[in-house]
C-alpha positions in Angstrom: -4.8 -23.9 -31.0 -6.6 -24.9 -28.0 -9.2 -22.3 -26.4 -6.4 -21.3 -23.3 -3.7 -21.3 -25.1 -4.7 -18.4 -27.3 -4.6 -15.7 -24.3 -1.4 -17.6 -23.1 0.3 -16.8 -26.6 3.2 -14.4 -25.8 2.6 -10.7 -26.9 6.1 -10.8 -29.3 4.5 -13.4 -31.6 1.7 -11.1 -32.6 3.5 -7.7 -32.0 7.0 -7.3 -32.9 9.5 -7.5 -30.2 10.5 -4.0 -29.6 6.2 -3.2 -29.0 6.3 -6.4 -27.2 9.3 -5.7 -24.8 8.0 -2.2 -23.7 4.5 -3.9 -22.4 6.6 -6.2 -20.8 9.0 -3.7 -19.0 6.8 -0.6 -18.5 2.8 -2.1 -18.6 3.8 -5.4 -17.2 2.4 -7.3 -19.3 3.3 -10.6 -21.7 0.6 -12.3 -23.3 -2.3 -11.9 -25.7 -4.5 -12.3 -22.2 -2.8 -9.4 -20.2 -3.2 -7.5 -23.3 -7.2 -8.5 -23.6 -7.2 -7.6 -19.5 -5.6 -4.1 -19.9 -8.9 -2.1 -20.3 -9.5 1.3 -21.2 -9.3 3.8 -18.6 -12.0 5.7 -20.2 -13.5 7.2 -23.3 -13.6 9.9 -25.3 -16.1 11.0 -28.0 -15.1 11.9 -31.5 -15.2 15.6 -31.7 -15.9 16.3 -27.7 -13.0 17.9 -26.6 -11.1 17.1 -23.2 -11.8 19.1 -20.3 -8.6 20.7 -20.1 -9.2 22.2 -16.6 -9.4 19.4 -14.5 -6.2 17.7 -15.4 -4.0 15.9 -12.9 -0.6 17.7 -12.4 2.5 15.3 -12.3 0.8 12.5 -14.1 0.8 11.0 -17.7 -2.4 12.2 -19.7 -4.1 11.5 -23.0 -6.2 14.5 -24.1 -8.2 15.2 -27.3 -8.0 18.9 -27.9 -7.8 21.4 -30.0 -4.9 23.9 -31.6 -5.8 27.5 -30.7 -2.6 29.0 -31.6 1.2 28.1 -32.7 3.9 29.9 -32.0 8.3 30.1 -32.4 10.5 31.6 -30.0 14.1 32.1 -30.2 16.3 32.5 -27.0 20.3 31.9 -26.3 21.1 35.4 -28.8 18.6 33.7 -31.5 20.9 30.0 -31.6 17.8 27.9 -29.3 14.6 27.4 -30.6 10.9 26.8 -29.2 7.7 26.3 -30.5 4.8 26.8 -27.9 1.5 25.6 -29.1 -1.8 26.6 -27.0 -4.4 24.2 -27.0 -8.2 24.8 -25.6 -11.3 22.7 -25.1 -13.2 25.8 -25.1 -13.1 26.5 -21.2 -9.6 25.5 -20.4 -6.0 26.4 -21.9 -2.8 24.0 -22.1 0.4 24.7 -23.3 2.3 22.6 -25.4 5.9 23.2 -25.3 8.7 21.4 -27.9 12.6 22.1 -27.9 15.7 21.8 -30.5 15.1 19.4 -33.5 11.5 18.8 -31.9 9.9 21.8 -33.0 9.9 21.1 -36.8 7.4 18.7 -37.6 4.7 20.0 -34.7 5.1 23.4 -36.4 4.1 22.2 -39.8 1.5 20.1 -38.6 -0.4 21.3 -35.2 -2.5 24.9 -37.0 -4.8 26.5 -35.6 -8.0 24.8 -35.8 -6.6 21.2 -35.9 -8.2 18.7 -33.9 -5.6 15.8 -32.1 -5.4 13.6 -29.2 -2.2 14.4 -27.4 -0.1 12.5 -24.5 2.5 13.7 -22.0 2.9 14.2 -18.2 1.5 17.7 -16.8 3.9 20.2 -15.4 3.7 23.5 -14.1 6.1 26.5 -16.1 4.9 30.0 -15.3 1.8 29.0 -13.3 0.8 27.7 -16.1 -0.5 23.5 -16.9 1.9 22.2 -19.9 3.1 19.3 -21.9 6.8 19.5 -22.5 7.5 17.5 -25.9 4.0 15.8 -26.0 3.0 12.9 -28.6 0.3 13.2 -30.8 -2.2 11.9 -33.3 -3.9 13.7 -35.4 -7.8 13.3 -35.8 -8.7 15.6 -38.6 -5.8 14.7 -40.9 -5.2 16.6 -43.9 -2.9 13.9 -45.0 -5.2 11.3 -47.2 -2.9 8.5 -45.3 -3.1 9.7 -42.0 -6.5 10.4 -42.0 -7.4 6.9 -43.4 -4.9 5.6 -40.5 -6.4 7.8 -37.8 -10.1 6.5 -38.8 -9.2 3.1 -38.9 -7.9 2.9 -35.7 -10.5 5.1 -34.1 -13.3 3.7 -36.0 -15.8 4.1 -33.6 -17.3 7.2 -32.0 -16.2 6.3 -28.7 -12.4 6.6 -28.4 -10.3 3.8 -26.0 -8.1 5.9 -23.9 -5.9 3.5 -22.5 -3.5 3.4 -19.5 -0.3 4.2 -20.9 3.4 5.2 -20.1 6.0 7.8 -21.7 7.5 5.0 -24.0 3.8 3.6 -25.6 1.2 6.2 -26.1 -2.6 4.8 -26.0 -3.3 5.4 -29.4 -0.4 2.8 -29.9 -2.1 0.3 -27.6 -5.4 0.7 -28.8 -3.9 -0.5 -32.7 -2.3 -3.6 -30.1 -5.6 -4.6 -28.9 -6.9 -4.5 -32.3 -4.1 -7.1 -33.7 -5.3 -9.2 -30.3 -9.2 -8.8 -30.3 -9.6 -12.0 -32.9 -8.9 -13.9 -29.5 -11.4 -12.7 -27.5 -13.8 -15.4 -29.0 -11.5 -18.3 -27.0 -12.1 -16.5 -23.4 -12.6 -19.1 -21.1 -16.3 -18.0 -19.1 -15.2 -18.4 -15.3 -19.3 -18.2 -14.4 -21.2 -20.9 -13.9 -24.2 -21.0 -16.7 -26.6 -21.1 -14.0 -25.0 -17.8 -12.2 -24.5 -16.1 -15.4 -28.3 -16.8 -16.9 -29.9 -15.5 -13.4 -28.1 -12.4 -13.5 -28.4 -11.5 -17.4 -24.6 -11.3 -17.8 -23.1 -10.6 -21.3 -21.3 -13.6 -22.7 -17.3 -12.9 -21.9 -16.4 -12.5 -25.7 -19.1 -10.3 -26.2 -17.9 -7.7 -23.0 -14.4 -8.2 -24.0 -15.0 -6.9 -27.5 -17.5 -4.3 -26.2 -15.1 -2.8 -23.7 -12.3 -2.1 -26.0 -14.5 -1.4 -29.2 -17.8 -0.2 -28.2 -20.3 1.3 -30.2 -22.3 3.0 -27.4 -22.2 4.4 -24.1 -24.5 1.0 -23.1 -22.0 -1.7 -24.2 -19.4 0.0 -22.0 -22.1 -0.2 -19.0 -22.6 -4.0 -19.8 -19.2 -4.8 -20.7 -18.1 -3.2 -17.3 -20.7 -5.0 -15.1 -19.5 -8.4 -16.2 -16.3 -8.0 -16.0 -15.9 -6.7 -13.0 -18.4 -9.6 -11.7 -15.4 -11.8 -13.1 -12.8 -10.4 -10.9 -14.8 -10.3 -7.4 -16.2 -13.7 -8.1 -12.7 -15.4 -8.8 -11.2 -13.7 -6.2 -14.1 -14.4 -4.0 -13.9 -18.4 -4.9 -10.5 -18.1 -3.9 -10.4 -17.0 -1.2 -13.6 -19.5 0.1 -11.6 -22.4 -0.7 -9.1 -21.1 1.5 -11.2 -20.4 4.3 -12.9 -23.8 3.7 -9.4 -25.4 3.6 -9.1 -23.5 6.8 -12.1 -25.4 8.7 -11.1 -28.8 7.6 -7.3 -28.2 9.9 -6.9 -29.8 13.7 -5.8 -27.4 16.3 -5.7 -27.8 19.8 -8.5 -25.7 21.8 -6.8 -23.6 23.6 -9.0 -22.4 27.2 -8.2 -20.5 29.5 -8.5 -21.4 32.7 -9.6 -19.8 36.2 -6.7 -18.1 38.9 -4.1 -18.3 35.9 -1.6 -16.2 34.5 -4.2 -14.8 32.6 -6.2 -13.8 35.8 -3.1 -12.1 37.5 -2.2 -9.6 34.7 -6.0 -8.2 34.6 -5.6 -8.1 38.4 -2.9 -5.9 38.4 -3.5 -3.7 35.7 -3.7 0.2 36.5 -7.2 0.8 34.0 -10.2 -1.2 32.9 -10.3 -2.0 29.6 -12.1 -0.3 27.2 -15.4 -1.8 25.4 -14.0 -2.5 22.8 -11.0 -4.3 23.9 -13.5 -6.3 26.2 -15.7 -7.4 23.2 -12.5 -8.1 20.8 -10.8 -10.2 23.6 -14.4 -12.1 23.6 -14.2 -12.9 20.1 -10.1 -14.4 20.2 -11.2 -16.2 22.8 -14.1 -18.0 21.7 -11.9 -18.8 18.7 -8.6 -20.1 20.6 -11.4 -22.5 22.1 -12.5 -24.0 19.2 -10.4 -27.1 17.5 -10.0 -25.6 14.4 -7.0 -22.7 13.5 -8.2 -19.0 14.2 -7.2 -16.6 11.4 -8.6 -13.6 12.2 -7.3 -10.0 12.0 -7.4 -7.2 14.1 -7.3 -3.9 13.0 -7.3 -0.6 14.9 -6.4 2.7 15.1 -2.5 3.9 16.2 -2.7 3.8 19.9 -6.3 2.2 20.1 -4.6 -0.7 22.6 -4.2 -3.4 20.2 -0.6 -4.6 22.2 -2.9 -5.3 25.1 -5.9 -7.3 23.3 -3.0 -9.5 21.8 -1.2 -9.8 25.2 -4.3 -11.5 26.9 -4.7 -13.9 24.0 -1.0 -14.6 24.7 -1.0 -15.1 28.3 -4.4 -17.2 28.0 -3.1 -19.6 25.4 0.2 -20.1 28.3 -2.4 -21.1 31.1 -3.7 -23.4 28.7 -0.6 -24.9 28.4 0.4 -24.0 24.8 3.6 -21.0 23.4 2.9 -17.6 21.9 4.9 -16.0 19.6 4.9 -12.2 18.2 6.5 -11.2 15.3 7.5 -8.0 14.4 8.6 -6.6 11.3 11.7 -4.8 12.7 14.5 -5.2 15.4 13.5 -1.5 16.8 9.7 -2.7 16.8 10.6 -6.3 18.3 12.9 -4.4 21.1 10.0 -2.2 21.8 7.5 -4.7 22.2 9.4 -6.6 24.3 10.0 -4.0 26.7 6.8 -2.7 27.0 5.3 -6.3 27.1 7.9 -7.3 30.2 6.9 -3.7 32.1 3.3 -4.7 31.6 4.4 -8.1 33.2 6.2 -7.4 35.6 7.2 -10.0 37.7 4.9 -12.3 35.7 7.1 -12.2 32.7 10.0 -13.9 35.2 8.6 -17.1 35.9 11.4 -19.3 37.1 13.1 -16.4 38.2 14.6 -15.4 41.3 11.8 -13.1 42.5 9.1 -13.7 39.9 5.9 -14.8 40.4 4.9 -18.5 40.9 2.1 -17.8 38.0 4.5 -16.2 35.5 6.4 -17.4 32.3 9.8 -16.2 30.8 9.1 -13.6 28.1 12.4 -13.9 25.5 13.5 -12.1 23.1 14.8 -13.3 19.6 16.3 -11.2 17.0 19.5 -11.9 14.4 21.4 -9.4 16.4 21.8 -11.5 19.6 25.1 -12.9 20.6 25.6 -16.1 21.0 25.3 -16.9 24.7 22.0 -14.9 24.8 20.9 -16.4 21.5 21.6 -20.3 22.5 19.7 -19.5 26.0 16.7 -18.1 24.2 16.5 -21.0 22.1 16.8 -23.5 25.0 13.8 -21.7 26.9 11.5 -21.7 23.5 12.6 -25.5 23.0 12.0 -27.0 26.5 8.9 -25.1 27.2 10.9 -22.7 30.0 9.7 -19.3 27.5 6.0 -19.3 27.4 6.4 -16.2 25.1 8.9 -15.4 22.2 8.7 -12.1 20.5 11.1 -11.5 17.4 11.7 -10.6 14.3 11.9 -13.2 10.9 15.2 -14.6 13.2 12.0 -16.7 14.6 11.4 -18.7 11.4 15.1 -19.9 11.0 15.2 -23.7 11.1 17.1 -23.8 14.6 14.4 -22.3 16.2 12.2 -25.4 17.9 9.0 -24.7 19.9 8.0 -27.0 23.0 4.1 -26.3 21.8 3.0 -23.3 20.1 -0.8 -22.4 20.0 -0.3 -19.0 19.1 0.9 -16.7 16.4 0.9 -12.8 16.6 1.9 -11.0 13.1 2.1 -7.5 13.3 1.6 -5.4 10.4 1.3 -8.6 8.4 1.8 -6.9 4.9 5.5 -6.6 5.5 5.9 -10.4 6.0 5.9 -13.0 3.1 3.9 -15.7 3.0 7.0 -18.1 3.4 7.7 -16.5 6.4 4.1 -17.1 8.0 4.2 -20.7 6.7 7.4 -21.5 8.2 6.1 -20.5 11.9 3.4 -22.1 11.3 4.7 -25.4 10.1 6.5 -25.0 13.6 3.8 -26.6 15.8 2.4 -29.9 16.5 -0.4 -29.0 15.2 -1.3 -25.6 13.2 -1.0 -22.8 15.8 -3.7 -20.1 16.0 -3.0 -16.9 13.9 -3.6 -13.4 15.2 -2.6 -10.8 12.2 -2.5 -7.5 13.8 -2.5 -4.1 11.5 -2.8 -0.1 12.6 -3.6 0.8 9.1 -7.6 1.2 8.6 -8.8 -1.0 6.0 -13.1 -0.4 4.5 -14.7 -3.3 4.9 -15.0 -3.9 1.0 -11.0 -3.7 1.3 -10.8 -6.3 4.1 -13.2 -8.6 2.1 -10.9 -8.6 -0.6 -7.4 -8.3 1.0 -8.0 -10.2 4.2 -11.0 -12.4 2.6 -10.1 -15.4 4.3 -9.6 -13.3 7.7 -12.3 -13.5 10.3 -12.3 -9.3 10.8 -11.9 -7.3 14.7 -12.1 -3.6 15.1 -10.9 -1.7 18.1 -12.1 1.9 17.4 -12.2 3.0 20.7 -9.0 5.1 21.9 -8.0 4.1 25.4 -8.8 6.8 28.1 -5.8 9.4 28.9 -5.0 9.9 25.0 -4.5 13.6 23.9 -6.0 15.0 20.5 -3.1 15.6 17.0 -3.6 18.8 15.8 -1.8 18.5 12.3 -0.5 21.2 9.4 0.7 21.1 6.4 4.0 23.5 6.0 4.7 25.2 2.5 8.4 25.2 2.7 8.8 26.2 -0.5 6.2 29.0 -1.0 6.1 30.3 2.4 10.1 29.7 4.1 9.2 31.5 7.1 6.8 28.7 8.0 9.0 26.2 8.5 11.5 28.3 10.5 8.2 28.8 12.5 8.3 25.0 12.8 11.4 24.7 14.2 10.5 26.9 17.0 7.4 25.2 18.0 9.7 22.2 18.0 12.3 23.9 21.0 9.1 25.6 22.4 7.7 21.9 23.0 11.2 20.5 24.5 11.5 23.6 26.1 7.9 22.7 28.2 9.8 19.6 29.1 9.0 17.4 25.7 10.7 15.5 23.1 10.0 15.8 19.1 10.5 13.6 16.6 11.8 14.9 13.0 11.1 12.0 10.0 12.7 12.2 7.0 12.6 9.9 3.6 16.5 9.2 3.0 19.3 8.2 5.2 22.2 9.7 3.7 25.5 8.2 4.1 25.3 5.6 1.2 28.0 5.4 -1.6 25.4 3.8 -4.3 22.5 7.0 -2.5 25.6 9.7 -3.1 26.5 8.6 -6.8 22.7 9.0 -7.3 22.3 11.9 -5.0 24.5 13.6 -7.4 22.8 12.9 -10.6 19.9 14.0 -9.1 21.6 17.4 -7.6 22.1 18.1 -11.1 19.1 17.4 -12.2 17.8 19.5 -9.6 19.8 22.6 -11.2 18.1 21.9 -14.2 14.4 21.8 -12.6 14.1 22.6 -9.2 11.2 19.7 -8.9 13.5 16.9 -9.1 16.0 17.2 -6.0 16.9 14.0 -4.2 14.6 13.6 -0.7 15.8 15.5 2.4 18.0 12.4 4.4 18.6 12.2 8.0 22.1 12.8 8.2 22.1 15.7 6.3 18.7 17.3 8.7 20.2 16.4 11.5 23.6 17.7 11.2 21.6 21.2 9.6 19.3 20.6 12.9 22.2 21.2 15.5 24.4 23.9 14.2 21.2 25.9 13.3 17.6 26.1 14.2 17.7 23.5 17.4 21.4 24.3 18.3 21.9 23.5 21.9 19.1 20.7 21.9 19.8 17.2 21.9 19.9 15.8 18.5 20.4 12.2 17.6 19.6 9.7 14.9 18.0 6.6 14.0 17.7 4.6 11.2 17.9 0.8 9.8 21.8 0.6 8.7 22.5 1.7 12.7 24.1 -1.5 14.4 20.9 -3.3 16.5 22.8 -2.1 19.9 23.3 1.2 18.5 19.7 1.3 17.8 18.4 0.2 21.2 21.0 2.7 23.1 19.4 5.7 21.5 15.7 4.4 21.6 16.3 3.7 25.8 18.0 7.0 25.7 15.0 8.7 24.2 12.4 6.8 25.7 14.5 7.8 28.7 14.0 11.5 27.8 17.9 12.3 27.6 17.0 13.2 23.9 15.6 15.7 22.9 15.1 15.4 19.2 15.2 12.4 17.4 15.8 12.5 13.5 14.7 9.2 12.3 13.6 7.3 9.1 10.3 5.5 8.7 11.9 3.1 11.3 9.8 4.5 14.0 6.5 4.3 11.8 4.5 1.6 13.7 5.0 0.7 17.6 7.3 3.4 19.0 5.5 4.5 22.3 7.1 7.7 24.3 4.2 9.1 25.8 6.8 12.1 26.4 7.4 12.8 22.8 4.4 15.3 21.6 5.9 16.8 18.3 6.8 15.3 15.0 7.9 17.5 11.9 7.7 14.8 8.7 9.9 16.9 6.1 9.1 15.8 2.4 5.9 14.1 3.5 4.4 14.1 -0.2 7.1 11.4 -0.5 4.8 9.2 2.1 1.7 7.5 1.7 -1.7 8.7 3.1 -1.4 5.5 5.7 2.3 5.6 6.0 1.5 9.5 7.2 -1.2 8.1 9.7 1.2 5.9 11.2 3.7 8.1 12.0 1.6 10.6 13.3 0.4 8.1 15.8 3.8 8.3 17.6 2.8 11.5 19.3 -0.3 12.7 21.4 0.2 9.2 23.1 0.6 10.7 26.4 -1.7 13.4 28.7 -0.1 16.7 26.8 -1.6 17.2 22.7 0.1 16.3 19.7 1.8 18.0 17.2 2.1 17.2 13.4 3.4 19.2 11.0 3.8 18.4 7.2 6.9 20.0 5.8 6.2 19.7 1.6 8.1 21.8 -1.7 5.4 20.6 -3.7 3.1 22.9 -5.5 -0.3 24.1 -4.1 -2.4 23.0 -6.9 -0.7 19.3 -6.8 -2.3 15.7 -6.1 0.6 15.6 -3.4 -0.4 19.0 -1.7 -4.4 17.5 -1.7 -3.5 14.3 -0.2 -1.4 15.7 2.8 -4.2 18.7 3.3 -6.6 15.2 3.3 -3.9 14.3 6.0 -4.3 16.9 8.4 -7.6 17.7 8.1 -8.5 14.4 9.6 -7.4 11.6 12.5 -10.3 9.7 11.1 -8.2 6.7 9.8 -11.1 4.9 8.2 -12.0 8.1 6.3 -7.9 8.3 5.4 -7.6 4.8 4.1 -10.8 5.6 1.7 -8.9 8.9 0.5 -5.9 6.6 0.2 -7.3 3.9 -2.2 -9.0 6.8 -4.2 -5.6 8.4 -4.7 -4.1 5.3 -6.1 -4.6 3.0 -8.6 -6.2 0.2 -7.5 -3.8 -2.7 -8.9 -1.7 -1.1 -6.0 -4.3 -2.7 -3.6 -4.1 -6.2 -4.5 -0.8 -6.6 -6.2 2.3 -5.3 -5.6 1.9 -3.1 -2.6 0.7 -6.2 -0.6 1.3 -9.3 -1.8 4.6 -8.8 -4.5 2.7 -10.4 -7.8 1.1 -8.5 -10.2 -2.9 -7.8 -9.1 -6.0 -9.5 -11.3 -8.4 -6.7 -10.2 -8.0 -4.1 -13.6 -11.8 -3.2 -13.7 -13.3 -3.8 -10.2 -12.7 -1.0 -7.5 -12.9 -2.1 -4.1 -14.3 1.0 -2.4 -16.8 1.8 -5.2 -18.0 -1.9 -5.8 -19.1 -3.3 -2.4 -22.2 -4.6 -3.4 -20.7 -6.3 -6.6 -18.1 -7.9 -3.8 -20.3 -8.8 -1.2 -22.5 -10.7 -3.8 -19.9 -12.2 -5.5 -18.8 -13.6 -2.2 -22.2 -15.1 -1.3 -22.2 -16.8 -4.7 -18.9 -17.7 -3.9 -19.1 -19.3 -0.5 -22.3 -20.8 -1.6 -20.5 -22.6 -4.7 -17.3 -23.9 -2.4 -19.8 -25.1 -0.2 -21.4 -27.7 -2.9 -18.7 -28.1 -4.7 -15.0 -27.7 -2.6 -12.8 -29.2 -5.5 -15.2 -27.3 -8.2 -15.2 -30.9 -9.8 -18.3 -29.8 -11.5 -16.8 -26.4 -12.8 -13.6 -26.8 -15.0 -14.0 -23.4 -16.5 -13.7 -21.6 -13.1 -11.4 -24.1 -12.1 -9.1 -23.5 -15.4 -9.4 -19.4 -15.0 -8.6 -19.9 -11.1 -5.1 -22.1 -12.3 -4.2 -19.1 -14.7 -5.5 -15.7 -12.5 -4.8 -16.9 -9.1 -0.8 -18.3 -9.7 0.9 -19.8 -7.9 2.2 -17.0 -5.6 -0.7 -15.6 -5.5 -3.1 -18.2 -4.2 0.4 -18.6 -1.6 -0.4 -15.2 -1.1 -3.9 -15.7 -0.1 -3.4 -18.1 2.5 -2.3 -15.5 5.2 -3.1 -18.5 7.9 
């Protein structure tokens, strides 16, 4: 068997299928090299007991700890049976708790004084941390077989905890690994000798056997340095040979030029802009001038006056004689851009029209919605040059759609856009257009070096003049009710002062397949209170107008609402002839109604730290504060609770997106969660590892420099082909 082939052998050959099919369908992953990649999330030492106290509530643990006390209850009139089993580390407690048929074999074996490692998801029942119907291994087995089976899979002192799920306990993985470790010997060494000898780097067998087996504290040190070297410098390579890629494209310069169209907008705005949008605009500029693509991204804060920065680049690349197109992830978003674009305008954005000015160009809109005579006239002004700027949704990238010249593409919020989708616009110009990715969420600068590696990086974190502070809380619905009938009031009190709200929930509401499973999960509900289905806007809003805001104006919006339908009710409440608009997540990024100044988000532990920041960004956009209040059932002592306190305790969204990435596991930052294939990054963490990135990407850069086709490097080049996939190097070429 050759040397790559080894770690490409699928896991059912060595496992069994049924082991093999649960890492396929619950730890995604299929071959003897995922396997060797799945690292320990940490370690624990033989006879140190878990801290007990600082467990996670909600997730899926692996403790070692040890029996204080077992004991059987009857209930149901003496017919049900429980065994609760108390566990302590000697300065925390945990209940175990097993039902029915379960309670048999746990009651013979768990006795006071027995020593196990035990798995299960941590729930609250009487105040109290437990593990209903946990899984365990004993570590001090009476048994001569299990104890000889415990000791042999836990040969060393250091225990492998593993990252595991409710179907495959660690202990199961760790006896996995052991059937794949033989392979580690064939790992392919991505670093060049040269790199790896000047930094003292452990051979990759060596850390690969160290990190799942070690011996001592040390080898997990050095097994953990290189191999998180590994993943920055791969992904670092990548993403240089993309960037490098990048230089070697034609583009036409795109200038602007004096008295243009350009000119007239800045003449004719009612502010200056800010500093930063003044420096920003410097930097696009300088780049649209150059003969080469720009791919540069330009992050800011909600409301921070990003629209405006990407306008200018627009209208500047139309007095140079080129197109500009904006795409927006949504119809609502597109329709609001456009509107607020053509106001900006004015009479500017009606060049050839009767009344506009002599210096202006059409501004068209292009969404899948349009009827046909308004469709086939948009498409003739994009085709014949008439339109100098197009803004629409992916109903841009279909094939019909033909561009006189485009020098410009504007991607807003680019992680809800495929990379198909960007190459498609971009295959759309005579040459490759400029590309201007646009995002509100905050990313750290270790994030945007990794994400958006091949991205030159802006940052507006200025907040135009005229913007009004947020002041946000979080709302205990469930332990304190009176709260959130307090909400409602400050919500008529606002509209009452002549405001608008807006009131967010998760779930539509109206859907036959969301009913079938709104029902299961109503019954579920009956049985634990924890697991009802999320509050949906339907059901709020209809709640909303026959109780607490009777007599208000109460409407709806959401994405299965026809497109006209949609527009109607945002004009109406941008408008101000609503009062209360109960929306989903469709009015997350974009929606500006300087009139609107409250926003109640009900189930917000169902959103995101960023997804949060966004929407609370919809408010305080005018001269009167904001208001942001986080309606939540969960419990106090929960990760959910922490992260929405996090939420309103700060409108820092730099400082949010760090709490963010903390919170979650950091596959979710390179794989699914932006670019739909599964992450390589298992043992780096981007906000802890800057300086292991930002080296790794001067070694990187350096290396593509010498060497662009790494003909000199066919182990790099081999590890790159099996990492980086397909999709994924797709993904990583954003321009």
């Amino acid at each position: 068997m050759d040397r790559v082939s080894s770690f490409d052998e699928p896991l059912k050959k060595l496992l069994g299928g049924a082991t093999a099919k649960v890492m396929a369908e619950h730890l995604d992953l299929h071959t003897v090299g995922d396997l060797l990649h799945h690292y320990p999330r940490r370690y624990e030492e033989r006879g140190k007991l878990t801290a007990l106290a600082d467990l996670p509530l909600d997730e899926h643990v692996t403790v070692v700890a040890q029996v204080a006390d077992a004991r059987i209850l009857m209930f149901n009139n003496g017919r049900g049976k429980r065994l609760e089993v108390t566990l302590t580390d000697g300065s925390g407690r945990l209940q175990l708790v097993f039902f029915g048929h379960g309670v048999h074999k746990p009651h013979k074996e768990l006795l006071p004084g027995r020593q196990a490692m035990f798995a299960g998801k941590v729930s609250v029942f009487n105040r109290k941390m437990q593990l209903a119907h946990p899984t365990y291994q004993l570590l001090d087995a009476s048994d001569a077989d299990e104890a000889t089976e415990a000791v042999d899979a836990f040969a060393g002192r250091l225990l492998p905890i593993y990252p595991a799920c409710k179907q495959l306990d660690s202990w199961r993985i760790a006896k996995a690994v052991d059937a794949v470790l033989p392979s580690a010997r064939d790992a392919v060494d991505p670093l060049p000798a040269a790199l790896r000898e000047g930094r003292g780097f452990t051979p990759l067998p060596e850390a690969l056997l160290k990190v799942h087996r070690p011996q001592t504290k040390a080898d997990i040190e050095d097994a953990k340095a290189r191999l998180k070297w590994d993943e920055a410098f791969v992904l670092q390579v990548a993403l240089a040979r993309r960037r490098y890629a990048d230089t070697q494209l034609p583009a036409a310069a795109r200038r602007p030029v004096a008295d243009g169209l350009l000119d007239a907008f800045d003449a004719k705005l009612p502010f200056t802009l800010t500093e930063g949008q003044e420096k920003v605009s410097k930097e696009i500029f300088d780049d649209l001038a150059t003969e080469h693509p720009m791919h540069r991204l330009l992050q800011g804060e909600v409301g921070s006056g990003k629209t405006m920065v990407a306008l200018r680049a627009m209208l500047a690349v139309v007095d140079a004689g080129g197109q500009a197109a904006m795409l927006a992830p949504t119809e609502v978003l597109a329709q609001q851009h456009h509107r607020s674009i053509t106001e900006m305008m004015g009479e500017l954005a009606e060049g050839g029209m009767l009344g506009g000015s002599d210096r202006g160009t059409k501004v068209v809109l292009l969404t899948g919605s349009m009827g046909t005579a308004a469709r086939r006239q948009a498409l003739l002004d994009l085709v014949t040059g008439e339109a100098g700027i197009v803004i629409g949704t992916h109903a841009l990238i279909e094939d019909k759609v033909q561009f006189h010249d485009l020098g410009l593409v504007v991607v807003d919020e680019q992680h809800r856009f495929g990379v198909e989708q960007r190459d498609a616009l971009r295959s759309k110009g005579k040459q490759p257009p400029h590309l201007l990715v646009m995002t509100a969420t905050p990313i750290p600068r270790t994030v945007a070096m990794t994400v958006f590696g091949d991205l030159e990086t802006s940052v507006l974190d200025q907040l135009p003049a005229g913007r009004s502070p947020i002041a946000s809380h979080v709302v205990p619905a469930k332990d304190k009710p009176h709260f959130l009938a307090r909400a409602w009031e400050r919500v008529r009190e606002e509209v009452e002062n002549g405001h608008q709200a807006y009131v967010v929930c998760p779930r539509i509401g109206d859907d036959a397949e969301e009913e079938k499973k709104g029902k299961a999960k109503k019954k579920a509900a009956e049985e634990d209170p924890d697991k009802r289905p999320p509050l949906a806007v339907l059901e709020i809003a209809d709640e909303l107008r026959t109780g607490a805001l009777a007599g208000l104006t109460v409407e709806v919006l959401h994405g299965r609402m026809h497109p006209d339908e949609k527009d109607d009710v945002m004009r109406r409440f941008a408008a101000g002839d609503v009062d209360v608009l109960v929306a989903t997540t469709v009015i997350e990024v974009g929606v500006n109604v300087p009139n609107a100044t409250a926003m109640v988000i009900m189930d917000a532990d169902r959103f995101g730290v960023s997804q949060l920041h966004q929407l609370r960004g919809r408010v305080g956009r005018g001269s009167a504060p904001g208001l942001c209040l986080l309606v939540s059932e969960a419990h106090e002592a929960s990760p959910a609770r922490a992260r929405l306190s996090a939420v309103a305790a700060t409108l820092d969204g730099f400082e949010l997106s760090r709490i963010d990435l903390e919170q979650r596991r950091e596959g979710d930052v390179l794989g699914q969660a932006q670019s739909g294939v599964r992450s390589s990054l298992r043992m780096l963490t981007v906000i802890d590892d800057e300086e292991v990135i930002a080296a790794a990407r001067e070694e990187a850069v350096a290396i593509v420099a010498a060497d662009p086709e790494l003909e000199h490097l066919p182990e790099l080049r081999t590890v790159l082909a099996a990492l980086l996939d397909k999709d994924r190097e797709e993904y990583l070429d954003k321009g």
